[in-house]
C-alpha positions in Angstrom: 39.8 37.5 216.2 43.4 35.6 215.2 44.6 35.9 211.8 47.4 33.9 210.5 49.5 34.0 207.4 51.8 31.0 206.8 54.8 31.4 204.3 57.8 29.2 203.6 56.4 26.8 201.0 58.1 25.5 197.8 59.6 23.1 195.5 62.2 20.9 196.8 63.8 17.7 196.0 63.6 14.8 198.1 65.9 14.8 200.9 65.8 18.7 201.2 64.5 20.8 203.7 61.9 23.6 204.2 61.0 26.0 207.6 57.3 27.0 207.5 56.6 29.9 209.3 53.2 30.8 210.6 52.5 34.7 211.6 50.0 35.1 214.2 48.0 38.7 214.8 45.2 40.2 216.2 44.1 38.5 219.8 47.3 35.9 220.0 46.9 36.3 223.7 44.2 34.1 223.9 46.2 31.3 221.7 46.4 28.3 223.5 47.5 25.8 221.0 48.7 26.1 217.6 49.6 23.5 214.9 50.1 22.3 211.4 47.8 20.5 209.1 48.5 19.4 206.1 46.5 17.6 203.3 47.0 16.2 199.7 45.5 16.1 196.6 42.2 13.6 197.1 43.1 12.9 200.9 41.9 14.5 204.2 43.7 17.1 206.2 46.1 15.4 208.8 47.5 17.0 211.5 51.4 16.9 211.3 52.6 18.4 214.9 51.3 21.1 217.3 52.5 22.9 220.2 50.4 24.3 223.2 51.1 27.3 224.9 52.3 25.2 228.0 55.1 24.2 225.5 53.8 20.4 224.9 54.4 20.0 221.8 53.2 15.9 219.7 54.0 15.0 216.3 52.2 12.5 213.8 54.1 9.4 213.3 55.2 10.9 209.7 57.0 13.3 210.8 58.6 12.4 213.9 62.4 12.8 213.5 61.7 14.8 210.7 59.8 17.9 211.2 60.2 20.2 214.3 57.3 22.8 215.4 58.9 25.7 217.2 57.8 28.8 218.3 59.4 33.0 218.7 56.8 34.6 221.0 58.5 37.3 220.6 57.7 37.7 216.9 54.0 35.7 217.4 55.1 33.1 214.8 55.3 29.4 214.9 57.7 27.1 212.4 57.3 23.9 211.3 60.9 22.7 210.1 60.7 20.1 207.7 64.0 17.9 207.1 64.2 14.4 204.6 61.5 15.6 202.9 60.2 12.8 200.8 57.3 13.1 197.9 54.9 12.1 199.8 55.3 15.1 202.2 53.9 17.0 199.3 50.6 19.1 200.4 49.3 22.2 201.2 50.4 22.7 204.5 47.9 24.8 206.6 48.3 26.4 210.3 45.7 26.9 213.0 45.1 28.4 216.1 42.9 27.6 219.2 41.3 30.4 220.8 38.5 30.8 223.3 37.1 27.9 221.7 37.5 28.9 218.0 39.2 27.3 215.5 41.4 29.7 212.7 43.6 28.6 209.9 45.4 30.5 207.6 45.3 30.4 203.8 47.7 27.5 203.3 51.0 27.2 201.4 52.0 24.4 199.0 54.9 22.2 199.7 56.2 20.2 196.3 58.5 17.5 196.8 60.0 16.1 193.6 61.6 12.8 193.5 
């Protein structure tokens, strides 16, 4: 079992920036890929950028030069740093984790980005 509790999320005007931090525990050895998801009022969930545990790391085309996913194994957490932020960024921005063929999530935190 992985749980993950993501924090970070706010209200910030366009052009500001936000780090989402996503706290992994319970069997993170077995994590082989984590990454962040967001999704908007009346749209699907999207996935925004991911990193595996071999370090490859792929963005969507929204956020490239934008956002950076990072990682501190040493505190089992993975950040999505979010830069330019633009109204459209606003979502609830979810993380998962891959493990042994599972897929977890965490409960989600909302990113508002006023114009």
């Amino acid at each position: 079992q992985v749980q993950l509790v993501e924090s970070g999320g706010g209200l910030v005007q366009a052009g500001g920036s936000l780090r989402l931090s996503c706290a992994a525990s319970g069997s993170i050895i077995s994590i082989n890929w984590m990454g962040w998801y967001r999704q908007a009022p009346g749209k699907q969930r999207e996935l925004v950028a991911f990193i595996t545990s071999g370090g490859y790391i792929n963005y969507a085309d929204s956020a490239k030069g934008r956002f950076t996913i990072s990682r501190d194994n040493a505190k089992n957490t993975v950040y999505l740093q979010m830069n330019s932020l633009k109204p459209e960024d606003t979502a609830v921005y979810y993380c998962r984790g891959n493990s042994d063929g599972r897929a977890y999530w965490g409960q989600g935190t909302q990113v508002t980005v006023s114009s």
